[in-house]
PAFINU-837727 format. One record per residue: residue number from 1; x, y, z of N, C-alpha, C, CB in turn. Coordinates in Angstrom, 1 decimal. Glycine has a CB too. Example, Ala and Ser with C-alpha at 12.3 -4.5 7.8 and 13.67 -1.06 7.14 Angstrom:
BEGIN
  pos     n_u     n_v     n_w    ca_u    ca_v    ca_w     c_u     c_v     c_w    cb_u    cb_v    cb_w
    1    13.2    -5.7     7.8    12.3    -4.5     7.8    13.2    -3.3     7.8    11.3    -4.5     9.0
    2    12.8    -2.2     7.1    13.7    -1.1     7.1    12.9     0.0     7.9    14.1    -0.6     5.7
//
This chain:
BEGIN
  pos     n_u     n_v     n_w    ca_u    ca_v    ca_w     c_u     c_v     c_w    cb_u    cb_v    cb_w
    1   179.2   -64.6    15.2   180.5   -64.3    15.9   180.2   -63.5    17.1   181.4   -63.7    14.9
    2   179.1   -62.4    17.1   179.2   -61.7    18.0   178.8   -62.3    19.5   178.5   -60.7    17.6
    3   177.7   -63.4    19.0   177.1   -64.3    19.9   178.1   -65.3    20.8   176.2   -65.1    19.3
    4   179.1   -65.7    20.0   180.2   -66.8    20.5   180.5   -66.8    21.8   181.5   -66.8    19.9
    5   180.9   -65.6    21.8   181.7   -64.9    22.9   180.7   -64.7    24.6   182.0   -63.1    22.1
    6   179.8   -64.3    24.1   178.6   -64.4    25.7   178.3   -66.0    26.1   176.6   -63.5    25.2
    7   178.3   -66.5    24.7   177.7   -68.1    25.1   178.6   -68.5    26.0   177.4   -69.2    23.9
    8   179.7   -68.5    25.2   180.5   -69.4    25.7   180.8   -68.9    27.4   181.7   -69.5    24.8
    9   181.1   -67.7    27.9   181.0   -67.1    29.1   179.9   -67.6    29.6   181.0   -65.7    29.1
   10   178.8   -67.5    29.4   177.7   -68.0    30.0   177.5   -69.6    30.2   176.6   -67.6    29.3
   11   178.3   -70.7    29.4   178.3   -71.9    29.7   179.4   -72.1    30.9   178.5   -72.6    28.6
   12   180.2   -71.6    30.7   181.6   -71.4    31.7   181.4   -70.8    33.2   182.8   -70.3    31.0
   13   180.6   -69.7    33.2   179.5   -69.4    34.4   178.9   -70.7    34.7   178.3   -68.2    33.8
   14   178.1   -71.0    34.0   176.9   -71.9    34.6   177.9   -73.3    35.3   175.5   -72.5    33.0
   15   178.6   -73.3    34.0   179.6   -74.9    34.5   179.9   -74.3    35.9   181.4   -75.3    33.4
   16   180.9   -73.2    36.6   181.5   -73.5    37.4   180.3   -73.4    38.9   182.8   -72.7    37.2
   17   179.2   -72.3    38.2   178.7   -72.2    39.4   177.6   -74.0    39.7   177.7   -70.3    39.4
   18   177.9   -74.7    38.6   176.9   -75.8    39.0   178.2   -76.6    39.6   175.7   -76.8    37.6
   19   179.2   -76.5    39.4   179.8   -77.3    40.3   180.0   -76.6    41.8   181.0   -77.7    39.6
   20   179.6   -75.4    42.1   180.1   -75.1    43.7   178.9   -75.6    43.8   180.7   -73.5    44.4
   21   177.5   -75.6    43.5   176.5   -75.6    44.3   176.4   -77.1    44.5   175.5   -74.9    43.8
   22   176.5   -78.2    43.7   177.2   -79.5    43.9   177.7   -79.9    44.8   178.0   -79.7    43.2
   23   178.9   -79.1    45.0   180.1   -79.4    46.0   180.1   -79.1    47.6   181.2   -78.8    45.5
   24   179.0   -77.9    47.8   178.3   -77.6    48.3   177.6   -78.0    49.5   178.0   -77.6    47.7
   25   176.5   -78.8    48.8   175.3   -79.8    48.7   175.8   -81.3    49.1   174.6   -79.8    47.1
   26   176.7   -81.4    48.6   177.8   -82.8    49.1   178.6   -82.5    50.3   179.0   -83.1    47.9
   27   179.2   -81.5    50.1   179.5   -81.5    51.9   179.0   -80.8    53.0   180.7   -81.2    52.1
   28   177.7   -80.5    52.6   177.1   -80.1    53.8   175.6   -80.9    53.8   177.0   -78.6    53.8
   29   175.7   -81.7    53.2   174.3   -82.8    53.2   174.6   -83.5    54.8   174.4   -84.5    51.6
   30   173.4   -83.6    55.8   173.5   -84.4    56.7   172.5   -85.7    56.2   173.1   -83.6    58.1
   31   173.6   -86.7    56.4   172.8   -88.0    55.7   172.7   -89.0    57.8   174.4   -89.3    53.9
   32   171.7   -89.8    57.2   171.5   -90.6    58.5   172.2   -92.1    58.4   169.8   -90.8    58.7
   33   172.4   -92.1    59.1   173.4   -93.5    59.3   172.5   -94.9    59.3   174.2   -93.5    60.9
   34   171.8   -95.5    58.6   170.9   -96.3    58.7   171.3   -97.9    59.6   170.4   -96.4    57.3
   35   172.6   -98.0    59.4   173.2   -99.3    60.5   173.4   -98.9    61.8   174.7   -99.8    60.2
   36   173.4   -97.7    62.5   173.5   -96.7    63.7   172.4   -97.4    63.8   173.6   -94.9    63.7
   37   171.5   -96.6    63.5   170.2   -96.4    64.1   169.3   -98.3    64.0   169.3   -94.8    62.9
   38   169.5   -99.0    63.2   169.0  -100.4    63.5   169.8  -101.0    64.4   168.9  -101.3    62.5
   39   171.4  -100.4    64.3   172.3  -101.2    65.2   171.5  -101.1    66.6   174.0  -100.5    65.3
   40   170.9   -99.6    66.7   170.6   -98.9    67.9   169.5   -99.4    68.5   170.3   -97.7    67.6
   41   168.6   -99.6    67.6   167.4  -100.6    67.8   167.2  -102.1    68.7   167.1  -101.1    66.6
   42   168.4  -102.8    67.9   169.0  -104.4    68.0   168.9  -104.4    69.8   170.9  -104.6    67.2
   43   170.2  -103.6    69.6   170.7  -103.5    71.3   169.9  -103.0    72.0   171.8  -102.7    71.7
   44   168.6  -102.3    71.8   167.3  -101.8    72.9   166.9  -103.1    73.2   165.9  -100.8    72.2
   45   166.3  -103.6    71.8   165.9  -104.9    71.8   166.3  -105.5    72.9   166.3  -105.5    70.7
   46   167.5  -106.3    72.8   168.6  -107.2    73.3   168.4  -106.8    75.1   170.3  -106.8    72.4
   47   168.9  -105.6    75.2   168.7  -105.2    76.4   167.0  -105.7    76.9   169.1  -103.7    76.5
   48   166.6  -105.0    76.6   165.1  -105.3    76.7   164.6  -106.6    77.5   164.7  -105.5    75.3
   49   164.9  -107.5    76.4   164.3  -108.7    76.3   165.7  -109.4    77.8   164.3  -109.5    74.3
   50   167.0  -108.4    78.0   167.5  -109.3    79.3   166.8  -108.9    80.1   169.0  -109.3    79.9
   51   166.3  -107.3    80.7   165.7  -106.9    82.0   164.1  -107.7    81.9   165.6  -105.1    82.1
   52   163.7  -107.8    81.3   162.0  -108.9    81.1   162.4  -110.6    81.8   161.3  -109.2    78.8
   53   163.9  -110.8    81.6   164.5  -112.0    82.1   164.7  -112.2    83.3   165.6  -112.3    81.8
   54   165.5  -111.0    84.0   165.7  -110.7    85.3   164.9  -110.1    86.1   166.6  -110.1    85.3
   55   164.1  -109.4    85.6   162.5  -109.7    86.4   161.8  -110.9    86.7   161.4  -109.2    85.8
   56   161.6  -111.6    85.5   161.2  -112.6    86.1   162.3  -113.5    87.1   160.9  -113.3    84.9
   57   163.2  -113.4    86.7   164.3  -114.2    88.1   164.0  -113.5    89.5   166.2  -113.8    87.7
   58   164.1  -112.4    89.3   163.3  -111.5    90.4   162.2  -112.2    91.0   162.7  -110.0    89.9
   59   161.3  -111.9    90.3   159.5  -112.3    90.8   159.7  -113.6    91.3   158.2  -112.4    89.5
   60   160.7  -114.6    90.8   160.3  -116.4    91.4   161.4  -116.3    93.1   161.5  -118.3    89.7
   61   162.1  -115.4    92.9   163.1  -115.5    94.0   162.3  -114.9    95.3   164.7  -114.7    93.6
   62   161.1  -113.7    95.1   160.7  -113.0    95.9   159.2  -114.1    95.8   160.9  -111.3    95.6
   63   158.7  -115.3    94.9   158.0  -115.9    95.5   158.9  -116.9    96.7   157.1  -116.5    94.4
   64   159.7  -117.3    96.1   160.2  -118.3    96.9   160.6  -117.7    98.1   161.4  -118.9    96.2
   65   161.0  -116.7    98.6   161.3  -115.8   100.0   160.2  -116.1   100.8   161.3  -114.1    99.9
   66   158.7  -115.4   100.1   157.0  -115.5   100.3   157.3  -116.4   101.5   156.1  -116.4    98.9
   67   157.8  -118.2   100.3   156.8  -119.6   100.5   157.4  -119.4   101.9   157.2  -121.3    99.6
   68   158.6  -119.3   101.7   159.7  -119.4   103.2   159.2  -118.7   104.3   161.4  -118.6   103.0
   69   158.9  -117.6   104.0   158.1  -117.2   105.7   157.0  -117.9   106.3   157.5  -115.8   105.7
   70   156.2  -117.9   104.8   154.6  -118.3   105.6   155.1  -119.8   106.1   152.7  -118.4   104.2
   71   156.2  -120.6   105.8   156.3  -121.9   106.0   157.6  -122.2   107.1   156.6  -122.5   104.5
   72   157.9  -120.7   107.8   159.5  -120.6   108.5   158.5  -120.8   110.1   160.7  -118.7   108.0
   73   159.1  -121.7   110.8   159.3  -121.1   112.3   160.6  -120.5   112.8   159.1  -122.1   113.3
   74   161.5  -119.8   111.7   162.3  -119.0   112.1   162.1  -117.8   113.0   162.8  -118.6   111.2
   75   163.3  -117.4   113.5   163.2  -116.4   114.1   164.1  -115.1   113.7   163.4  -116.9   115.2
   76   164.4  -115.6   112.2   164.9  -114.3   111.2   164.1  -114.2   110.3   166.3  -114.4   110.6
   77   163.1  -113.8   110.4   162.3  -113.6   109.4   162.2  -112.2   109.6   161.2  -114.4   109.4
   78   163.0  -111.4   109.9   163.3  -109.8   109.8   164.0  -109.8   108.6   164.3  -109.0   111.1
   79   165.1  -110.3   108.7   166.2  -110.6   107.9   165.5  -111.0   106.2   167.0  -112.1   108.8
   80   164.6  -112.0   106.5   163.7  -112.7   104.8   162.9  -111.3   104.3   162.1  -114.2   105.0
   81   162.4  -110.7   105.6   161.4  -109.5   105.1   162.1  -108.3   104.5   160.6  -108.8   106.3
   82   163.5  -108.1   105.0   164.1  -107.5   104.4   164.8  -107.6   102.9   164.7  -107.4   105.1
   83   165.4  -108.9   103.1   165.2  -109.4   101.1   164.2  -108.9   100.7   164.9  -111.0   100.6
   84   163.2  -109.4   101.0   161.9  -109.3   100.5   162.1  -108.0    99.5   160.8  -109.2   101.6
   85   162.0  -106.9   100.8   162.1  -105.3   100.0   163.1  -104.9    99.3   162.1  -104.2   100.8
   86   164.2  -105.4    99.2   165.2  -105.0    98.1   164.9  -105.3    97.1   166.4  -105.5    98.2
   87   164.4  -107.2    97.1   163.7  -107.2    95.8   162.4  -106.5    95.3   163.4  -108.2    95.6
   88   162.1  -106.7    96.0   160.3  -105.7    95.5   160.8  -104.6    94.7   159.2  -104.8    97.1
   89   162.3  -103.7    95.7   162.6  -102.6    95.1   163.3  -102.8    93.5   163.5  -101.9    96.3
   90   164.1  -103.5    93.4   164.9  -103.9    92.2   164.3  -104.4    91.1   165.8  -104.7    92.5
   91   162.7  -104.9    91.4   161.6  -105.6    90.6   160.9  -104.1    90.3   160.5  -106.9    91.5
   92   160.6  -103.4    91.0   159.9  -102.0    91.0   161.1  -101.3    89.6   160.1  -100.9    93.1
   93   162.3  -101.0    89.8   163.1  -100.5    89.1   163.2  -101.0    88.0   163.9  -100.5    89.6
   94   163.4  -102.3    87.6   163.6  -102.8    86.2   162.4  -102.6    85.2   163.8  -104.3    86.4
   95   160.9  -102.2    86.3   160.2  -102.4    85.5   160.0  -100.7    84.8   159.1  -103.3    86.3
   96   160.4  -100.0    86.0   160.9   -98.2    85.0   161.5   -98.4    84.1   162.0   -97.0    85.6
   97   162.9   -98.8    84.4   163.6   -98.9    83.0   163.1   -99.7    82.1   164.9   -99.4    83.1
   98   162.4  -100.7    82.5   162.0  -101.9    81.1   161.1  -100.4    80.4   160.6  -103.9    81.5
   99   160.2   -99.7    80.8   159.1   -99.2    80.4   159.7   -98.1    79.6   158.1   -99.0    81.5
  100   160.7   -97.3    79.6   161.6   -96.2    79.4   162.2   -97.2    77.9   162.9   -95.6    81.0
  101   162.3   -98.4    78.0   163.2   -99.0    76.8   162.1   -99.2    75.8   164.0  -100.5    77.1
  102   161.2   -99.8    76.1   159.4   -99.8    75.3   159.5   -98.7    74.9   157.9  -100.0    76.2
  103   159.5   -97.8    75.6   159.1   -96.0    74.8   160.5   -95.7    73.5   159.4   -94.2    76.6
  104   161.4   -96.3    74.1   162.3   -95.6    73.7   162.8   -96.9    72.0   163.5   -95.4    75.3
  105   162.1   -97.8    72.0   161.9   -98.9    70.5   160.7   -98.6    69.8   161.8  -100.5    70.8
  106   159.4   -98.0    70.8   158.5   -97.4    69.6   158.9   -95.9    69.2   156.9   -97.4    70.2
  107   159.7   -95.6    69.6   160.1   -94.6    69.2   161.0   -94.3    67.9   160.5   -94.2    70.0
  108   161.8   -95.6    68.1   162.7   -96.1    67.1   161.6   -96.5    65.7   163.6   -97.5    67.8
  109   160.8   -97.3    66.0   160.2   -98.1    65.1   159.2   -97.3    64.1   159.5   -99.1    65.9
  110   158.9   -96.1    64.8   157.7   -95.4    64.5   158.6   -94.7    63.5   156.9   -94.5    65.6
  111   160.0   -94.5    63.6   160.8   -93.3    62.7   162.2   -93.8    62.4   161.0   -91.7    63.6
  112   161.5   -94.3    61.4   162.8   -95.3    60.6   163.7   -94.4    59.9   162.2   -96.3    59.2
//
C-alpha cells in the first residue's frame, strides 16, 4: 500500500511527460518533401534538355548565316555579320546556363 501511491504518480509523470515530448518531436520535426524535390529535378531536367535544343537551333542557323556570306555577293553582309554575333552571343549564353543546370541536377542527384 505504501508503494501504490509513488507508482502510480510516477506512471502518470512518465505518461504525461512521454506525451509532450511526442508532441513535441511531431511538431517540430522538419520532414523533406520528397515530390518537391524530384518534382524539382524533373523540371531541371525538362528545362535542360529544351536549352541543349535551342542551341542546337542556334548552332545550324549561325552555320547557315556562315554558308550565306562566304557564298553572298551582297553588299549587306554587315548586317549577316551582325546576326552572326547576337547569335554567337545567345549560343555563348545558353551554354552558361545549360552548364549552371548540369551543376545544379548533379547536385540534385548526388543528395536524394
Amino acid at each position: 500500500m505504501k508503494f501504490r501511491l509513488p507508482i502510480t504518480i510516477l506512471i502518470i509523470v512518465l505518461s504525461v511527460g512521454s506525451i509532450i515530448i511526442v508532441t513535441g518531436f511531431i511538431s517540430n520535426s522538419k520532414y523533406v518533401d520528397i515530390p518537391e524535390i524530384s518534382n524539382q529535378y524533373e523540371n531541371l531536367l525538362k528545362y535542360k534538355n529544351e536549352l541543349e535544343k535551342i542551341n542546337q537551333y542556334n548552332q545550324e542557323i549561325l552555320k547557315n548565316l556562315e554558308y550565306e556570306i562566304k557564298n553572298s555577293d551582297d553588299v549587306n553582309i554587315s548586317q549577316i555579320n551582325n546576326e552572326i554575333d547576337v547569335i554567337n552571343r545567345v549560343i555563348n549564353e545558353n551554354k552558361l546556363e545549360l552548364e549552371q543546370i548540369i551543376i545544379k541536377l548533379s547536385q540534385i542527384d548526388s543528395n536524394p
